[in-house]
DOLORO-178384 format. One record per atom (N, C-alpha, C, O): x, y, z; residue in three letters; residue number from 1; atom name. Coordinates in nm, 2 decimals. Each point is the difference from the previous one (the first is absolute). Example, Ala and Ser with C-alpha at 12.3 -4.5 7.8 and 13.67 -1.06 7.14 Angstrom:
# residues 2
       x       y       z  type  seq  atom
    1.32   -0.57    0.78   ALA    1     N
   -0.09    0.12    0.00   ALA    1    CA
    0.09    0.12    0.00   ALA    1     C
    0.10    0.00    0.07   ALA    1     O
   -0.14    0.11   -0.14   SER    2     N
    0.09    0.11    0.00   SER    2    CA
   -0.08    0.11    0.08   SER    2     C
    0.05    0.11    0.01   SER    2     O
//
This chain:
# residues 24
       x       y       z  type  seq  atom
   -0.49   -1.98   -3.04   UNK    1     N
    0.00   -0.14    0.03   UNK    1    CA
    0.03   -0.02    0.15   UNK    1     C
   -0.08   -0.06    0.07   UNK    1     O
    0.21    0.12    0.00   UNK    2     N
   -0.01    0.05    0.12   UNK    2    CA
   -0.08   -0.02    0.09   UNK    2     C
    0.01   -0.06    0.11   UNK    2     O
   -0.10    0.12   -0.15   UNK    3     N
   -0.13    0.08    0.08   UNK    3    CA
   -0.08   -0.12    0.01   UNK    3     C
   -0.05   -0.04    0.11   UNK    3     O
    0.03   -0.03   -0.23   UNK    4     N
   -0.10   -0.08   -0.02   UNK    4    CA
    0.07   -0.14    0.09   UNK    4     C
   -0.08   -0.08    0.06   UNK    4     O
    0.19    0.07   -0.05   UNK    5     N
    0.06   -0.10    0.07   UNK    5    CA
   -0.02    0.01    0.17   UNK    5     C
   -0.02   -0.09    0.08   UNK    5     O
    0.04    0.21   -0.06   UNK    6     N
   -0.02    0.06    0.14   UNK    6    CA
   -0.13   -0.03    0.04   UNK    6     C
   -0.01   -0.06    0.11   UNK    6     O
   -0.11    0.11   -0.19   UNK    7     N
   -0.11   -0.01    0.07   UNK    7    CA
   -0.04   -0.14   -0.02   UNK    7     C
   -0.12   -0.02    0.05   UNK    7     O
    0.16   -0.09   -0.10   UNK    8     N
   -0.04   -0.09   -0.04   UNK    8    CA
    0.09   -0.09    0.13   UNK    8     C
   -0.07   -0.09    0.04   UNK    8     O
    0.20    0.09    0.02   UNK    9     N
    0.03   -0.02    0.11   UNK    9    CA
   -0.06    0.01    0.08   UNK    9     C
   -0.05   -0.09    0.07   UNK    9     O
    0.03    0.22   -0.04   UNK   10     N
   -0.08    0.05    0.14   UNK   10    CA
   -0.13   -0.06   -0.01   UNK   10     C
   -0.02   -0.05    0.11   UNK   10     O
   -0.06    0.03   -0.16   UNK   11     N
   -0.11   -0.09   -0.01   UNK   11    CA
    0.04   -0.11    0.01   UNK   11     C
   -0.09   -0.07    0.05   UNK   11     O
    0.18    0.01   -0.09   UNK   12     N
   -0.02   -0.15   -0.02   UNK   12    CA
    0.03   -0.06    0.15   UNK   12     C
   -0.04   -0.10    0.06   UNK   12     O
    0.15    0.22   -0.01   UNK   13     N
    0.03   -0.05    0.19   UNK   13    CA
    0.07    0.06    0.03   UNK   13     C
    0.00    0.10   -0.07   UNK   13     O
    0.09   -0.09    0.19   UNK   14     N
    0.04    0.12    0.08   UNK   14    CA
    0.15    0.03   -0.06   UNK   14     C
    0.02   -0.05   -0.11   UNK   14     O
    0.06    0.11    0.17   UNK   15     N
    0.12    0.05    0.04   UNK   15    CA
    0.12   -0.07   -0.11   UNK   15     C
    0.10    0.05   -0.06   UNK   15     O
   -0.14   -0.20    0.07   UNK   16     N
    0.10   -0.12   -0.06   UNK   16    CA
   -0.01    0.04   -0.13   UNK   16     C
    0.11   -0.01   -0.06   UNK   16     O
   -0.20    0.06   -0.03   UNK   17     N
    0.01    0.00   -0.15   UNK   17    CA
    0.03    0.11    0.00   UNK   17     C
    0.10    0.03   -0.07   UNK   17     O
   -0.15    0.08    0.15   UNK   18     N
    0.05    0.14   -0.06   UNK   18    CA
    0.12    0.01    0.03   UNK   18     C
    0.04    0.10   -0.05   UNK   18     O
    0.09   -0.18    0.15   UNK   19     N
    0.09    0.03    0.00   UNK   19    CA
    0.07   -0.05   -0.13   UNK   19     C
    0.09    0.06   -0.07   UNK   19     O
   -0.13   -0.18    0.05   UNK   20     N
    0.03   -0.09   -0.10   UNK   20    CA
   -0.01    0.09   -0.14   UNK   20     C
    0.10   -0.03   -0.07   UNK   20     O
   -0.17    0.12    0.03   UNK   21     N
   -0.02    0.06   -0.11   UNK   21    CA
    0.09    0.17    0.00   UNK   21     C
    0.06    0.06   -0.09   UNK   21     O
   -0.06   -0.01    0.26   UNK   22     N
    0.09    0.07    0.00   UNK   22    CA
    0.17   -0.01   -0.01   UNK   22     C
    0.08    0.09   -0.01   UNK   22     O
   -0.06   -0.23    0.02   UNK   23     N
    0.17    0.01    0.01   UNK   23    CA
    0.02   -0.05   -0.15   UNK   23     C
    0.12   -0.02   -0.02   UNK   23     O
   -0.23   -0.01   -0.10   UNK   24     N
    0.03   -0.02   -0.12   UNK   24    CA
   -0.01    0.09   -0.03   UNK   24     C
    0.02    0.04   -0.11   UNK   24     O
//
């Protein structure tokens, strides 16, 4: 699920979601 959240951030826009998904 992870994974699928990750690449689903990084596509959707930069830096701001994947931090966002890294500090949950």
């Amino acid at each position: 699920a992870a994974l699928k959240a990750f690449s689903l951030a990084k596509s959707l826009s930069t830096g701001n979601s994947k931090s966002f998904f890294v500090r949950q």
